[in-house]
Steps between C-alpha positions, in 0.01 A plus 500: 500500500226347351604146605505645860142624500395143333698319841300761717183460328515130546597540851185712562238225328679232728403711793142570357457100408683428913239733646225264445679238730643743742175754509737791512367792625293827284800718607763232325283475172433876496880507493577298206268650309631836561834393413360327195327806395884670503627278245197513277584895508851445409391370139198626482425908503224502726457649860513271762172643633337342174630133562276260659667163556255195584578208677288212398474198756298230489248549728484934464634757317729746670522873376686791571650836307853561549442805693 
């Protein structure tokens, strides 16, 4: 299992690095992080309402809580 959550954690920083090209939109990024935020709970005992992912571009930082 863990070598599935590696392929879908890569999968998720290809969209985050992609964004930057395509400008994809808050409601797309808000979604990845949320979904990030699950796995991070899966490993991790913590409640998702206390997981903050950040997105750093190059030109801003994006943040949102899971939530």
């Amino acid at each position: 299992m863990c070598h599935r959550s590696k392929g879908v954690a890569k999968e998720r920083l290809k969209l985050m690095i992609d964004s930057r090209r395509k400008q994809l939109d808050d409601e797309t990024l808000a979604q990845i992080r949320h979904e990030i935020g699950e796995i991070v709970t899966r490993y991790v005992d913590i409640e998702p309402e206390n997981v903050e992912i950040k997105i750093i571009l190059k030109d801003y930082i994006c943040s949102n809580n899971t939530n």
